[in-house]
N, C-alpha and C positions, 0 to 999 in steps of 0.2 A: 322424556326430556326434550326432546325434539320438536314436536308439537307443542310441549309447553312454550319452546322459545321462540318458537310460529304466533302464537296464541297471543299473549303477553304483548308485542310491541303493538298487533294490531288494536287488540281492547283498547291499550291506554292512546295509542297514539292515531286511531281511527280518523275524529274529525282534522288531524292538524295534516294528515294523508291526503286525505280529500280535498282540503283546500289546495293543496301544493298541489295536487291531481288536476283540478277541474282549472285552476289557475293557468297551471302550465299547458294545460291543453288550448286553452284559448289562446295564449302566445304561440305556439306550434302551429294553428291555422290561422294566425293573424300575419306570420311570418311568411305561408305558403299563399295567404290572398296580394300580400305585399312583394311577391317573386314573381305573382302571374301577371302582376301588372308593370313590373318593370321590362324594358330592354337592357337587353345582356350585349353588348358587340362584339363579333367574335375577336379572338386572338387577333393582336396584330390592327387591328380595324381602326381603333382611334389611341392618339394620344394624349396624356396629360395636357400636353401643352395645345394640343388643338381644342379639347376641351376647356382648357382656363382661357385662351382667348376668345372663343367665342360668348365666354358667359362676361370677361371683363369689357367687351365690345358694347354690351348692353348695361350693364353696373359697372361703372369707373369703379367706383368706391366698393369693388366687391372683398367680402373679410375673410370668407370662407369655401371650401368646395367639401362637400363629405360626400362619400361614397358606401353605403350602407352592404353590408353582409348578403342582403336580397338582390341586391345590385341598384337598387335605386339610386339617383346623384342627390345631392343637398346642395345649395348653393345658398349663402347667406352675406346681406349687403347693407347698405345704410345708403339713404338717398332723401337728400334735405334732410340731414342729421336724423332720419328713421329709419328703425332698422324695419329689415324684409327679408323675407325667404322666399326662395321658390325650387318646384322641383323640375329637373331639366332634363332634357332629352339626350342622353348620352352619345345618341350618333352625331346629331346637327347643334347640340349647346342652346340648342330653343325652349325658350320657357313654357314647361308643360302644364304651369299654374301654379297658385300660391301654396305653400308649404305649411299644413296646420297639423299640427300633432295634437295626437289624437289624447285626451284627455281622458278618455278611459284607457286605453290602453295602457300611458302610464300610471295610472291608479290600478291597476291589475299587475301590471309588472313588479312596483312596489308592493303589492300583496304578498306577491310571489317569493320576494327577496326577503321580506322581511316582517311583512305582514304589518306596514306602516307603525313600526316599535322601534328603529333605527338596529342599535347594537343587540338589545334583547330581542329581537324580532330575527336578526337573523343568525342568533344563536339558537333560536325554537324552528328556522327553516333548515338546521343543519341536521340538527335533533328529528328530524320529521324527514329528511333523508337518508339517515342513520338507521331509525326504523325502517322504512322502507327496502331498504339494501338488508336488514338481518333478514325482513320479512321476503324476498327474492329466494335470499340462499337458501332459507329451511322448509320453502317453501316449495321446493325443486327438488329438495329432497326428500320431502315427505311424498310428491307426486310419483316419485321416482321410486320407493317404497313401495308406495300404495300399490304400482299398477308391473313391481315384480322387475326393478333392476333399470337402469339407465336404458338399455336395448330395448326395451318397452316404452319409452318415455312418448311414443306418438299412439299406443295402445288406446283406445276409447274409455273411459273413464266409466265407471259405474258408480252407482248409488242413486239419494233421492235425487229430485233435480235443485238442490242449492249446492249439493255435492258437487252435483256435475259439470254446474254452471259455476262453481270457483275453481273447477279444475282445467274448466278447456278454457275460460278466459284469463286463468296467470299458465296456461301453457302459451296461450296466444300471445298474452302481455311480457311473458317474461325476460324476453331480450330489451324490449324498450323501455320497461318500467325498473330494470338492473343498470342501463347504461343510465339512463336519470339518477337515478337513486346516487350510484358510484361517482358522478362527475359534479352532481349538488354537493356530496360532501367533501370533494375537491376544492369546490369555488369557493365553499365554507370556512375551510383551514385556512384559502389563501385572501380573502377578506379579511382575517384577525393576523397574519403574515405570520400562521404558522407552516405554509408551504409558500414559496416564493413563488410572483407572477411574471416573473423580470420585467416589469412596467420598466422604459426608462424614463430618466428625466430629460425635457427638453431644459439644455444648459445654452447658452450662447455659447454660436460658432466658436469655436478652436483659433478660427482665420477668419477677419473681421473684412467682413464686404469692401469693395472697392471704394463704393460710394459715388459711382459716375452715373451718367444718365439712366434711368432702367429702360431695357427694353423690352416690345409687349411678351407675353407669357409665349406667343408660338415660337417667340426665336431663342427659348431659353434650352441649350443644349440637355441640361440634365431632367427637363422635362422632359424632352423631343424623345428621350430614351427611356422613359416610363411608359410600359402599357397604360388602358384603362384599366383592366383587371385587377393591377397590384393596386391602383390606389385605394388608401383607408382618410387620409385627410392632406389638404392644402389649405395652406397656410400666408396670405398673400402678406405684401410689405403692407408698412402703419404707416396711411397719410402719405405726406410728404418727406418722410423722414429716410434720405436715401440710404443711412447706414442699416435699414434694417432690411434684411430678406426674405426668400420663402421659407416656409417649414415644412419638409413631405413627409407624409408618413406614409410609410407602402408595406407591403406584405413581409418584406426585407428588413425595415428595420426604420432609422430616424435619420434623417437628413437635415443639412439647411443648403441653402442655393445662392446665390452673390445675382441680385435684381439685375446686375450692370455688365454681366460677363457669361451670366448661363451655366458658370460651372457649379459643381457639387462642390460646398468649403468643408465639409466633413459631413462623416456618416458613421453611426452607430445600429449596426447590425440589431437585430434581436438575435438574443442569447439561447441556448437550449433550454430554460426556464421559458422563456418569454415563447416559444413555440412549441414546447407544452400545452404555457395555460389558455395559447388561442388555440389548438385543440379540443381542449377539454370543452372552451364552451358552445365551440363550432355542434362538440357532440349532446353537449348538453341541449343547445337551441333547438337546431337544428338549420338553423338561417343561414342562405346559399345554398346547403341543401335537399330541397325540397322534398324530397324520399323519406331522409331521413329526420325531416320535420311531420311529414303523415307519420311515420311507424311511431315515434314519441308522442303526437300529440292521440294517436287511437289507443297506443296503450296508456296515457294519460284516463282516457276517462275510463277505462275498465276498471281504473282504482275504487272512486266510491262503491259499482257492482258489488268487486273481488272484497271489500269491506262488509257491505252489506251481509251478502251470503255468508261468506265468513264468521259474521255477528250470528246467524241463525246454525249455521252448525255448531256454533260452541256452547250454543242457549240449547238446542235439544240435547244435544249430546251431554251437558249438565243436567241439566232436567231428567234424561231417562236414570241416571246414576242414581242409587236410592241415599238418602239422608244420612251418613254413618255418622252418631255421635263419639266423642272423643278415639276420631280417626287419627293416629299421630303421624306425624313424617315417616318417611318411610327410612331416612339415615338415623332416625329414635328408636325405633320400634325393635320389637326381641323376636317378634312372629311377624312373618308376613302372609295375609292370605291375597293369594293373585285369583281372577275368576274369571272363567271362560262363558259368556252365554247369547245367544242370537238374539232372545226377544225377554230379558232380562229378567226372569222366572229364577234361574241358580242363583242371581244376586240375594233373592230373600234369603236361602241357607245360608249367603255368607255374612249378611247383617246377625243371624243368630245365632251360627259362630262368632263373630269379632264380638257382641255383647256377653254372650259366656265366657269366651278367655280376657276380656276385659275386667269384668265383672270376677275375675280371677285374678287377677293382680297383674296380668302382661300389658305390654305397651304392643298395641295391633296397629296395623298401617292392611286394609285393602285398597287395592286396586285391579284394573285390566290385566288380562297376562299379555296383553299388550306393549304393559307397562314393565314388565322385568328389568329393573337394574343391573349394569355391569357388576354391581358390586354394594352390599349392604352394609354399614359400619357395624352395627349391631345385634342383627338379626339372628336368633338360633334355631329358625326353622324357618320353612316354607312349606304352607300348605295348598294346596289347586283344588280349587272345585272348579268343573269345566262340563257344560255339555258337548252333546257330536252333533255337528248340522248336516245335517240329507243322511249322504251314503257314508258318512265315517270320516267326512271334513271338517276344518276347526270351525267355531263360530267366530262371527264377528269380531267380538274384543280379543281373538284369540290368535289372529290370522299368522302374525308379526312374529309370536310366541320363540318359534323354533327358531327362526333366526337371529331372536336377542340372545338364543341359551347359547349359541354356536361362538357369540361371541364376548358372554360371561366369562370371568375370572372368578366366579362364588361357588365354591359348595358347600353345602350345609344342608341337614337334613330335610326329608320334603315326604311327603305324604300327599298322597294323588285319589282324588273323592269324583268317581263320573256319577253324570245324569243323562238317563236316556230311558229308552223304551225296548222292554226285550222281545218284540212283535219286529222291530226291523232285525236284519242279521248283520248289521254291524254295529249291533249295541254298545253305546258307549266306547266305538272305534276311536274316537280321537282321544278319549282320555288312557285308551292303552299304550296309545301310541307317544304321547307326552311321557306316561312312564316309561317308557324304554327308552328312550334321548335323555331320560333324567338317569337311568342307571347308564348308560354308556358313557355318558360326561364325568360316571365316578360319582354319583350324590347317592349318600347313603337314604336308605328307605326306611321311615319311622313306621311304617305298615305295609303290607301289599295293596297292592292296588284295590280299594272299594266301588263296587257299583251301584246307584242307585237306580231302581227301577220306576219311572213314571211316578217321579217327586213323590216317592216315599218318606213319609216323617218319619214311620217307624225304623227303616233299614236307615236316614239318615242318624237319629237317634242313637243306633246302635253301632255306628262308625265312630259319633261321638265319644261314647264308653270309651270305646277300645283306641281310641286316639290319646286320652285324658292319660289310659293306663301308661300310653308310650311315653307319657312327658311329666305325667307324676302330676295331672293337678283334675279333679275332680271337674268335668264334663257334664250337664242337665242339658243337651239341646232340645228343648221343645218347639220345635217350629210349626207356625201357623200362618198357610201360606195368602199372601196378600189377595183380595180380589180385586181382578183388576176394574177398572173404571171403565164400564159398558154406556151403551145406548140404547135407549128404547125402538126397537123396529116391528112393523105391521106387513106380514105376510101380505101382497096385493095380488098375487095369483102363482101359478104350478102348472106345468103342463107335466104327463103321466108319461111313464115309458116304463119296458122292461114286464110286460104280462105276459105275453107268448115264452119269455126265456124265465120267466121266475125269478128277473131280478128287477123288484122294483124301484126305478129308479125316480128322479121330478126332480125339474130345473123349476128353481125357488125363486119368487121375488119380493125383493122388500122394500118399504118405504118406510118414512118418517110417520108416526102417527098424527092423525087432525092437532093442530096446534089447541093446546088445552090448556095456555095461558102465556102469557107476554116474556116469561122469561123462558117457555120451553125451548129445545134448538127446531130451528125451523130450515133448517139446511143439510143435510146429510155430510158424515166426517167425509175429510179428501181422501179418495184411494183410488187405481190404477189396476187397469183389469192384469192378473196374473201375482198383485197385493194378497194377503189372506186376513181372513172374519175368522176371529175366533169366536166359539158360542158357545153360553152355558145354559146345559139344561137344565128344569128345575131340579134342582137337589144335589146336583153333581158339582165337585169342587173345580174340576181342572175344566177347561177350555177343552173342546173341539175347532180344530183349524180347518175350512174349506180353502180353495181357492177361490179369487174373484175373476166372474166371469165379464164385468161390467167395471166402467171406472162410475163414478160420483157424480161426473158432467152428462150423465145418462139418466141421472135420475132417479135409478132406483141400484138395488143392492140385489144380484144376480148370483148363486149359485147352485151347480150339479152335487145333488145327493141321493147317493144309491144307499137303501135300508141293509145293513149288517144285518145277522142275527145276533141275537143281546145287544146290539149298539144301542145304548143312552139317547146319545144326541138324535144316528140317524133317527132311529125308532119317533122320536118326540116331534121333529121335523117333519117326517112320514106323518105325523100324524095330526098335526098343525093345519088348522081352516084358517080360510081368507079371513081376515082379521083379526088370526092371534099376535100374539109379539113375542117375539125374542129379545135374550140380553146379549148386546154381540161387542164388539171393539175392533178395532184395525192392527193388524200388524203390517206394514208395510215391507215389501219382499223386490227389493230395486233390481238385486242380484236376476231374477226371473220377469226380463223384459223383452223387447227385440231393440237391438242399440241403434243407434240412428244410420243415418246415410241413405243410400239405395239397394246395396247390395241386399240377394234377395237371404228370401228367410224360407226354410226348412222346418213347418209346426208338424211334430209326429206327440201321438198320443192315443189313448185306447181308453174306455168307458168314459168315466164323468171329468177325464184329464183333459177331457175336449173341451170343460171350460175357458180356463185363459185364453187358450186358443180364439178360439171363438172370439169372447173378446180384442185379440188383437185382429183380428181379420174385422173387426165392427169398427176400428177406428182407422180401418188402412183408407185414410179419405185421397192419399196423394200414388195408390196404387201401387205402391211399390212391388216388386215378387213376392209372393208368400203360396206355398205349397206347401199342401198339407195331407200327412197321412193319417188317417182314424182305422182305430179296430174295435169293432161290434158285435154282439152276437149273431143279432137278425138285423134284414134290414128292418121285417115291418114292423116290428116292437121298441128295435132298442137304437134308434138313429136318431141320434139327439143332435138336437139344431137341425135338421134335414133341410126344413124350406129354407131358413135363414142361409145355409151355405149355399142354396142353389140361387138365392139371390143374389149373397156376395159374388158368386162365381158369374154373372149375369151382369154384374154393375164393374166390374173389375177387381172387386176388393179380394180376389180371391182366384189367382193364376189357375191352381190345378189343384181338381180334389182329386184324391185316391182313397177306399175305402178297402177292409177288408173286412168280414164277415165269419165267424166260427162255425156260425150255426148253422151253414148252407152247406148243401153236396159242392164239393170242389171250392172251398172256401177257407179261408186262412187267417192267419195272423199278423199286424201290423208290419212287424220285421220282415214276411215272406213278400211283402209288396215293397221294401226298402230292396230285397236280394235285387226283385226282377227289375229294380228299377237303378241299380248298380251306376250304370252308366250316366244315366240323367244327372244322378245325385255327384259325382265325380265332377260334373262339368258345371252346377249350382256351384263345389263347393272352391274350386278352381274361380270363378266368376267372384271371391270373398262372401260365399254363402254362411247364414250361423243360423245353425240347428237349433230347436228349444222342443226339448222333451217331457212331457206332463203324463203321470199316470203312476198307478201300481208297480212297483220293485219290478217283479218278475218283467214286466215287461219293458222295465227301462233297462233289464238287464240283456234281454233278447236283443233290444233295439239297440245299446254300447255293441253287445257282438257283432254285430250286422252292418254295423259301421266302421268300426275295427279294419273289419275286412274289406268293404269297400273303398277305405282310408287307404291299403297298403299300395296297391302301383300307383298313388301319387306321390309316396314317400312319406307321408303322413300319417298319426297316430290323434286318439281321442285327447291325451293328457296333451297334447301341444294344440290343439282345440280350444280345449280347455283354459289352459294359459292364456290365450290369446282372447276369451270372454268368446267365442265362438259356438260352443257347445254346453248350453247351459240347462239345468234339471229341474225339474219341482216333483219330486218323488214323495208318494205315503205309501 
């Protein structure tokens, strides 16, 4: 719901954000180029009235003095019945030149207000602050979500990079682009006077002028007692006409003055409305000042960006979603299936469930389990299909899950469907662990918990049955799982490793084949070394995933594979010559990066985990720390990347290798060089170091112990690591 109501003002009301954005930005530094060019005098320095004598000294016939927000003076006069402006030097009342307002600037300002439509124009700028200001609040709340509770709100943001770049620029924008938002739809109501400005009115004095000689403006008492500071406008006598006087208007409030005597003949304060609403627009502008004219006019233009990006998350993030025909509401529907998956494989099973119990007479509503409702009007069951990502954590659309269930009011029965692989040893971990929060919460169970093994149609099929039985309505799931949408790629060469130890391994590379006609793609998909290629061998249904050793702006498609016995893929790869092709596709893996800044980086990894690595040490062009630990059998078989790292380590890109070695007398295991190196690694991670761990279970298991315990005398633990995006895995 939340995101929906994120989502929703930005779509509709994008371009009228923008304008109000780019608009009001340009006023915000039109206001700070018109502050740098004025003099300010300090307190006390000059007065009203030495100021209006010196400008009536030079214009008898002067009509006007304004004194603008920027602090600039306005001085406006008539001389041989033409009118003149100019603008004047606050200390000395000298004319600093003619006064021409700028013509764009008011055609911009009018943008601003109203988008030159008068009443309807700035009923659509109020509406476009309105948005803005929902789009602030939920927008702070979802970031706040995302990255794991308010205490986290300065935590570094992950994901791809439109992710990232909507995240740290409405974290940046979000105070300037809230006080806009909130003081626009103030000025808003009090333009149609449904919030009062306390404008007053200038009425004739109370107490009607003497009407004797006037004397000049320096010997008028109730100037002599105005700073320049307070003044907003004067208001000089008309002509000849001695019953009329000055008009001040000052920071205080509305006056008039007796030309002939210097006194004040009455004064109307501003009311607690009237110094409200010149707050609200002081904070609105930002004019006078100038700090808080930069913070508004820089979070002004991060709007179009935060728009932009915004528009590309909600278009892939639709896009990855698969097509469900008659998906109903979810306060309709009698079933709801919610679905957990990282790279959106479970979604097929649940398109083939919601068309079988549709295709059965029920009203289906899927979604994310992201998505759980506090509460279903309808609904008489809930079913989960969920996979487990890495080590037995949620996926993606699943992250949210447990903490929407904590604070659900629904129970109803639920039936819990995992997908996973019974080669890791936390098979389908997160889907057990979803059943267990759902029996603690009190939901009754329409079955036990089902496992599916490595996207079985058969064992899905047969959860089907026995689901159908729990609910009384006749179940066929045949599912046939989608393929996904590959590329053509051309082996362009292998280097060999792994003879001496008998494990053959070859770091692969691949290119686009020769263009072989005008619409082939002629540019490799975008991906990020530490991304993964999934690959299908011939005949085989499901993907093999490597990791990438190379991003896309390299050129070619780089990764380490070592030959399984019985492996499919490795086996076919092994055995692939310089110009076979492969059918591959990108899965993008944001989650397994190193996150920006300085602070250094910890790559620990063992056999072909040394890809991403590698790649990130290939693109450290700004040096930053990066240490890295490998573990190998042999050196002289199985030392993959060897010159490349001695390069990096030669050019900078690459602070300190550490190696360790199985296969050598007095030789060890990656962890046994994390023990000896204890102390180093303490003062990396003190310095805000973040680990990134690549490789085989077993040994990301060794390597959590090994830091565990080198974690414990700083008072630190891996899961607060963790939290903090610090300590990140890419386990097979």
């Amino acid at each position: 719901m939340l995101r929906r109501l994120h989502s929703l003002p930005g779509l509709f009301a994008a371009l009228l954000i923008a304008a109000l954005a780019v608009t009001g930005a340009f006023l915000a530094f039109d206001s700070i180029i018109e502050r740098s060019g004025a003099t300010v005098p300090a307190t006390g320095q000059v007065t009203v009235a030495a100021l209006a004598e010196a400008v009536q000294l030079r214009h008898p016939e002067v009509e006007r003095i304004v004194r603008t927000a920027s602090g600039s003076v306005i001085a406006t006069y008539f001389e041989a019945d033409l009118p003149g402006a100019e603008r004047v030097d606050p200390l000395t009342g000298q004319a600093l030149g003619p006064h021409q307002p700028s013509n764009l600037t008011r055609t911009i300002t009018n943008l601003h207000r109203s988008f030159l439509m008068g009443d309807a124009g700035h009923v659509a700028a109020g509406l476009g602050a309105a948005a803005m200001l929902v789009l602030c609040i939920s927008g702070a709340m979802l970031l706040m979500a995302r990255l794991g509770g308010w205490g986290a709100i300065l935590r570094p943001s992950r994901g791809t990079l439109s992710q990232r770049l909507h995240c740290e620029l409405g974290r940046f924008a979000l105070i300037g682009l809230t006080l806009s938002a909130l003081t626009g739809c103030w000025m808003c109501l009090a333009t149609f006077g449904v919030l009062p400005d306390g404008t007053a009115v200038d009425a004739a004095a109370l107490v009607q002028p003497s009407g004797g000689a006037r004397l000049p403006p320096g010997q008028l008492a109730a100037l002599q007692a105005v700073d320049l500071s307070e003044l907003r406008e004067l208001t000089f006598p008309y002509g000849s006409d001695l019953a009329d006087g000055y008009t001040l208007t000052t920071a205080q409030g509305l006056g008039h003055i007796d030309a002939a005597t210097g006194q004040m003949l009455d004064f109307t304060p501003n009311d607690l409305a009237r110094q409200v609403h010149e707050t609200i627009i002081m904070l609105h502008t930002g004019r006078g000042v100038w700090p808080l004219a930069l913070l508004l006019g820089l979070a002004a233009l991060t709007a179009p960006v935060l728009a932009g990006a915004g528009g590309v998350i909600w278009w892939r993030r639709r896009a990855a979603l698969p097509k469900i025909r008659q998906n109903v509401g979810a306060q309709s529907a009698d079933t709801i299936i919610l679905v957990g998956s990282e790279g959106n494989s479970t979604w097929g099973f649940a398109v083939t469930l919601h068309a079988a119990l549709t295709k059965a007479g029920h009203r289906v509503h899927a979604a994310p389990m992201n998505s759980l409702a506090p509460r279903y009007a309808k609904a008489e069951r809930l079913l989960i299909l969920t996979a487990t990502y890495g080590d037995g954590d949620a996926p993606a659309s699943a992250r949210l899950f447990q903490q929407r269930l904590e604070r659900s009011g629904t129970v109803m029965p639920v039936a819990v469907l995992g997908f996973g692989d019974r080669s890791f040893p936390q098979f389908c971990g997160f889907a057990e662990e979803v059943a267990a929060a759902l029996r603690a919460k009190g939901w009754p169970m329409l079955l036990d918990t089902w496992l599916v093994d490595r996207q079985s149609a058969q064992d899905f099929a047969a959860w089907g049955d026995a689901l159908g039985n729990a609910i009384g309505t006749s179940l066929a799931l045949a599912h046939v799982a989608a393929r996904p949408r590959t590329t053509a790629l051309e082996l362009s060469g292998r280097v060999e490793y792994g003879a001496e130890s008998q494990t053959p391994t070859a770091i692969l590379s691949f290119v686009l084949p020769a263009a072989g006609g005008f619409w082939q793609r002629r540019t490799l998909p975008r991906f990020e070394a530490g991304d993964l290629v999934g690959i299908l061998a011939p005949g085989a249904d499901l993907p093999r995933f490597y990791s990438l050793a190379s991003a896309s702006t390299d050129g070619v498609l780089e990764i380490c594979v070592r030959k399984q016995p019985g492996g499919v893929c490795s086996g076919f790869l092994h055995e692939l010559q310089p110009g076979g092709r492969i059918e591959a596709f990108i899965r993008p893996n944001p989650s397994f990066r190193p996150g920006r800044g300085k602070a250094p980086v910890i790559l620990i990894g063992a056999g072909t985990g040394i890809g991403p690595l590698a790649g990130f040490i290939r693109h450290n062009a700004r040096h930053r720390p990066m240490h890295l630990y490998w573990g190998g059998r042999h050196p002289s078989s199985d030392f993959l990347y060897g010159p490349q790292l001695s390069q990096y380590a030669a050019d900078g890109r690459l602070t300190r290798l550490n190696t360790a070695f199985s296969r050598v007398p007095g030789g060890g295991y990656v962890q046994d060089r994390l023990a000896a190196d204890a102390a180093a690694l303490r003062d990396l991670v003190q310095h805000g170091a973040q680990v990134m761990v690549c490789g085989g279970r077993d040994m990301a298991g060794g390597v959590a112990r090994a830091f565990a315990t080198i974690l414990q005398p700083l008072g630190l633990d891996l899961a607060t690591l963790k939290s903090e995006g610090r300590y990140r895995e890419d386990i097979y």
